[in-house]
N, C-alpha and C positions, 0 to 999 in steps of 0.2 A: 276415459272421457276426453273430448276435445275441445276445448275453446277457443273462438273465431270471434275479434271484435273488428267491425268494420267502418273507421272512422270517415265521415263526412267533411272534412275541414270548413269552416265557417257555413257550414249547408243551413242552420237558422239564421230565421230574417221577420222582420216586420214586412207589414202591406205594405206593395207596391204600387204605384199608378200604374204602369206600364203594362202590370198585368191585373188590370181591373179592381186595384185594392186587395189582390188575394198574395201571399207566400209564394214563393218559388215551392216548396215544400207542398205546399198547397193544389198548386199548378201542374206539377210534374206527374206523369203517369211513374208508372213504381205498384206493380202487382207485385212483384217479388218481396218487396220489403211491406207492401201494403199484408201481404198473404202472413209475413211473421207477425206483424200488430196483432192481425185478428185472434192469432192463438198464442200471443206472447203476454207479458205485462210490458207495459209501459207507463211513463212518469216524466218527473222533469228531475234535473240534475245541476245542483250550484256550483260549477266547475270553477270560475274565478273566485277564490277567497276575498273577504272584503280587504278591500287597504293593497289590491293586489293589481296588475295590471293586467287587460285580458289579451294575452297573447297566446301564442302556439303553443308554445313555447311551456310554460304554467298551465293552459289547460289541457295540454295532453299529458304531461306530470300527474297532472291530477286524476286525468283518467285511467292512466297506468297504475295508480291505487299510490302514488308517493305525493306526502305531502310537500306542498311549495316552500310552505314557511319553513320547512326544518331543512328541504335539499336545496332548494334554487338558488346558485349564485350566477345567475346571467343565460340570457340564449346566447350568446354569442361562444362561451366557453364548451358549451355541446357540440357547436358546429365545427367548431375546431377539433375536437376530439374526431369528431367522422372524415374527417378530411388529413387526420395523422400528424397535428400540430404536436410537439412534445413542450409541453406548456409546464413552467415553475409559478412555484405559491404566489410570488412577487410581481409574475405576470398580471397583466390586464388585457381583456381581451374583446376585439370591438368587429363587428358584423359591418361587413367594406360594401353597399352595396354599389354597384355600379347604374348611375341612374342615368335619364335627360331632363338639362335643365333648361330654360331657354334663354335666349340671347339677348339678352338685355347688358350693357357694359357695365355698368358692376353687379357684384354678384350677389349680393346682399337684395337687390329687386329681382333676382330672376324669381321665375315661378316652376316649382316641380309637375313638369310636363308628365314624366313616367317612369317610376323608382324601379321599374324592371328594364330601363335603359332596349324599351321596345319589343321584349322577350330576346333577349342577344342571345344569340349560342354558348354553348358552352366555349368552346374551342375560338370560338371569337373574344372571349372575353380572357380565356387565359394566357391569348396573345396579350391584352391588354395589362392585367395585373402584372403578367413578366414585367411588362416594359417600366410600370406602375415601381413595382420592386424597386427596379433599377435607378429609378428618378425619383425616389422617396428612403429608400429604404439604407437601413446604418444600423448598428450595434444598438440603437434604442427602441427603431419600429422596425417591424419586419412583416411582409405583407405575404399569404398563400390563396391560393386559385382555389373556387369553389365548384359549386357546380351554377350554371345561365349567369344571371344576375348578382348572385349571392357570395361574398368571399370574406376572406378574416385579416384581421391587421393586428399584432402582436405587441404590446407597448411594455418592453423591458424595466420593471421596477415604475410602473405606473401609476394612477390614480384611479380612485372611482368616485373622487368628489371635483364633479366635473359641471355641475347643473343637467340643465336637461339637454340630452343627445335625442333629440325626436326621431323616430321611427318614418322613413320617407314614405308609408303608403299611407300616415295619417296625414300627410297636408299635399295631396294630390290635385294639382288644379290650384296650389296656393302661392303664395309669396315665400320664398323662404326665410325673409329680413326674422319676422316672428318666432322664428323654429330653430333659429342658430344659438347656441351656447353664447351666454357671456361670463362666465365662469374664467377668470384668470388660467386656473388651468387647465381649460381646455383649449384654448389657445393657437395652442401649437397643431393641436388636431383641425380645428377651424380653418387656421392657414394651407394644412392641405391640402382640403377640399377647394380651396380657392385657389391655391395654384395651380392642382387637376383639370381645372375649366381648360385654360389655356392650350397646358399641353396635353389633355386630349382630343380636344377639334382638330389637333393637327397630326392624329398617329392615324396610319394609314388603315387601320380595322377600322374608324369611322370614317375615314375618306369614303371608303368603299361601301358601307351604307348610306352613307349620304346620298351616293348617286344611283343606289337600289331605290331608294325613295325610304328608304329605312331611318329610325329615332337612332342618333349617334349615344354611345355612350359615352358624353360628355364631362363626367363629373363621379370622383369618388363620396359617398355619404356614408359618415362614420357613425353607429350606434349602437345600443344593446350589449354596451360593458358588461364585463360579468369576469368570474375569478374561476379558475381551476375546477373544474365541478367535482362531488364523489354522491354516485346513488348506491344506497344497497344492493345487491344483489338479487334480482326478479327471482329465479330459484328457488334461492333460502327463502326470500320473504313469503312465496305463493306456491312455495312447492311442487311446480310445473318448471318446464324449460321452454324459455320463450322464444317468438321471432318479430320484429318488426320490418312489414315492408313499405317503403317508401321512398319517395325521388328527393328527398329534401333533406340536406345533411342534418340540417336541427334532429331530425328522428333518428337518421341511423346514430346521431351521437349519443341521444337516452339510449338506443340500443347499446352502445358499447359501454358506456358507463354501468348499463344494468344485468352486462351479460350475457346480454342477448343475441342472439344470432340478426345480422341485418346484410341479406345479401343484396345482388343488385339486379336489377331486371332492364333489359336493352329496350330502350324505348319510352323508358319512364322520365318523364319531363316535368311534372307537378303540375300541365294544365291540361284542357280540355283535350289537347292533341297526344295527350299521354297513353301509353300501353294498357292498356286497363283490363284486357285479357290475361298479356303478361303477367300484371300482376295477381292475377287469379289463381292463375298456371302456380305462380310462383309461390304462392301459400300453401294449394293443396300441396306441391311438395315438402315445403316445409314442414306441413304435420305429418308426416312417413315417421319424423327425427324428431320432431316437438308437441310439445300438449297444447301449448297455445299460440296464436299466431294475431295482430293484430297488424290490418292493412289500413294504410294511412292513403289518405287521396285528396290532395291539395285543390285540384279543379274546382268545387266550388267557391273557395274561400279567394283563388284569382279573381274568378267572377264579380265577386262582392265587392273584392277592392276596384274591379278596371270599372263599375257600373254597369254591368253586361247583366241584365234580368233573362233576356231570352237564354245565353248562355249558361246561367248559372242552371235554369230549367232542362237545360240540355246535359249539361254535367250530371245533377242528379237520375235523372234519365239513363244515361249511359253506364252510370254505377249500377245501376238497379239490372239491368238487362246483361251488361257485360263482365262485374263482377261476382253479384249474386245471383246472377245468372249461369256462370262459370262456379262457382264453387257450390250452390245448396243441393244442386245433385248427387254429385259427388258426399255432400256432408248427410244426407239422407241415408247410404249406404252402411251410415257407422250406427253401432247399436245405440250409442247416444252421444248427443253433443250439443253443446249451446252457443249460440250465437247474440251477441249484442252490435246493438247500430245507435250510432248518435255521432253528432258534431262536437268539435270541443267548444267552440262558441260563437255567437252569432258572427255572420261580417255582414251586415245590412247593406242595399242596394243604396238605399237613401244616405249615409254618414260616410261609404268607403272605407271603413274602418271597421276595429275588433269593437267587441259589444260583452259586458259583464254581465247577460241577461242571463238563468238558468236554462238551459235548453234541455230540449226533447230524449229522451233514453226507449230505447225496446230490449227486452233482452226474452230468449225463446230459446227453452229445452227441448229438445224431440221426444221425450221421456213424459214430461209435463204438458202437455198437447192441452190445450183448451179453449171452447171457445172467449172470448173478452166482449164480444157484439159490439167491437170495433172495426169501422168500416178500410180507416185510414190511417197512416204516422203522419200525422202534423205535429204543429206546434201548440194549438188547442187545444185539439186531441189528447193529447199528453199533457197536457195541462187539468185537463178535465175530470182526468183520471183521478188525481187528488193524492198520488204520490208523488213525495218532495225528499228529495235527500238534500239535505240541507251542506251535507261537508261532502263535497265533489272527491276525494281520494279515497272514501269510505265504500261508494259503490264496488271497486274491483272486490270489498268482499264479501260482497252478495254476490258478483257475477259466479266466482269460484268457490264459493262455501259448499258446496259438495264435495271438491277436493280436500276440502281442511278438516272437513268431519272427520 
């Protein structure tokens, strides 16, 4: 048996204006995925625990079948692990994103223009954190290069009673005066980020965008502490061998924590411009070697955060046609296999932000073929149905309870 789970990232949403009052989900053509609904089950799925925050982070934890409240100590300490940080107990570990803020003189009124610093390159930005290193960095923080946007900052014999380190895609279009720590010890980290304005306006990787007509990456934003992680082993626990593919370190680091195989696909970006074939390609190879394979695809959940309703429509789209479109043939070939599709949880067009709503699950045997005299996968739709798993880690084992028998 083979198992393929193919993650949506933020793909749930409430109605939009923009598109008539209806879902991106709603909106988006998806025969491929519409075709698994009709002979699959489908439900909805409580992936953020209550008391819990709705991030990537936790809810794809959760869908990987590990509970948060017993494994999660920080997204930030995963990302670091995919990127080869060698992190101690006493570490503390913070998600460096490289943002744009605007120009207002002092820093406490700027307003967060665009926490992905305009989608910067990779290779532009790791010019940056070098130099970032070099101008910050000593025996107590020490800063490593991620991948576009995304990077980690190491705080030697640290804190995590720090108040709140806001997340920059939650106050997009905002002031940041509201969103900054006032927590004595975080302090020292605040100071950072407010010397980073300065000198980086003047490092020559944002000279150079600036006169492309490009968002400078102005400014380091420090969040998403978290401690050393340890997840059980995917294996032992589901006795399959697993793979996770995705552009986005947070994932390949539950991969490595868990075991799992997390290779890399050329072209994988996390947004709508990303390899989406490759990553197709790069699954069915994986099950040659492994039982189970979950492909992670960030494109929507950009969407939601940048306000891009046509886009997010187009992301979904593009999954349906170019991922499962690229693997369900190939997975028809095998005498049986099962496949599940869902988001980990909502990024709504309307808030720009993660969303602790239960969302949408399909999951479809080729063995179990039936019809459901369901037309469509929405969020309704799966609502409608009137199955509710109430504890979001509990699903992985229903997905694989044929292996465990």
């Amino acid at each position: 048996m083979k198992y393929v789970v193919v993650l949506y990232d933020g793909m749930a949403d409430y109605p939009v204006d923009a598109l008539n009052g209806k879902t991106p989900m709603e909106v988006a053509k998806k025969p491929n995925l519409d075709k698994l609904a009709r002979f699959g089950k489908m439900g909805i799925v409580k992936t953020v625990g209550d008391g819990l925050k709705p991030g990537s982070d936790i809810a794809n934890m959760s869908v990987l079948g590990y509970n948060p409240k017993e494994c999660y100590t920080g997204r930030s300490p995963l990302e670091a692990v995919s990127i080869g940080v060698d992190m101690k107990d006493t570490d503390i570990i913070f998600r460096c994103n490289l943002v744009t803020l605007s120009d207002e003189e002092n820093y406490e009124d700027k307003t967060m223009v665009d926490y992905s610093a305009g989608d910067i390159s990779t290779k532009e930005a790791r010019e940056i954190i070098k130099d970032v290193e070099k101008h910050f960095g000593n025996d107590i923080f020490k800063f490593y290069g991620g991948v576009a946007y995304r990077h980690c900052l190491v705080w030697n014999n640290g804190t995590l009673d720090l108040g709140k380190m806001t997340p920059p895609h939650d106050i997009s279009g905002k002031v940041i005066k509201e969103h900054l720590s006032t927590s004595p010890n975080a302090q020292k980290l605040i100071k950072m980020m407010k010397e980073s304005y300065d000198f980086l306006m003047e490092h020559p990787v944002n000279k150079e965008r600036i006169k492309r007509g490009e968002k400078p990456a102005n400014s380091i934003w420090l969040w998403g502490e978290g401690t050393k992680p340890a997840l059980p082993d995917f294996k032992e626990k589901y006795n399959v061998s697993g793979s996770i593919i995705s552009a986005v370190d947070l994932l390949k680091g539950i991969a490595k924590c868990a075991n799992m195989s997390a290779p890399e696909v050329e072209g994988a970006t996390g947004y709508i411009d990303t390899n989406f074939v490759g990553k197709a390609k790069c699954a069915l190879d994986e099950l040659k070697t492994h039982d189970f394979v979950y492909i992670h695809l960030e494109a929507p959940d950009e969407c939601g955060h940048r306000n891009e309703p046509h886009n997010k429509v187009k992301s979904i789209e593009m999954i349906d046609e170019l991922v499962l479109g690229t693997i369900l043939p190939e997975l028809e070939k095998l005498e049986d296999y099962k496949i599940m599709v869902l988001p980990d949880h909502p990024t709504p067009i309307k808030t720009m932000t993660h969303a602790s709503d239960p969302v949408p699950y399909m999951i479809y045997q080729k063995s179990k073929h039936a019809d459901s005299g369901i037309e469509t996968f929405t969020e309704n739709t799966a609502k409608e149905t009137g199955n509710y798993v109430d504890i979001g880690h509990e699903l992985m084992n229903e997905f694989i309870s044929i292996r465990n028998a």
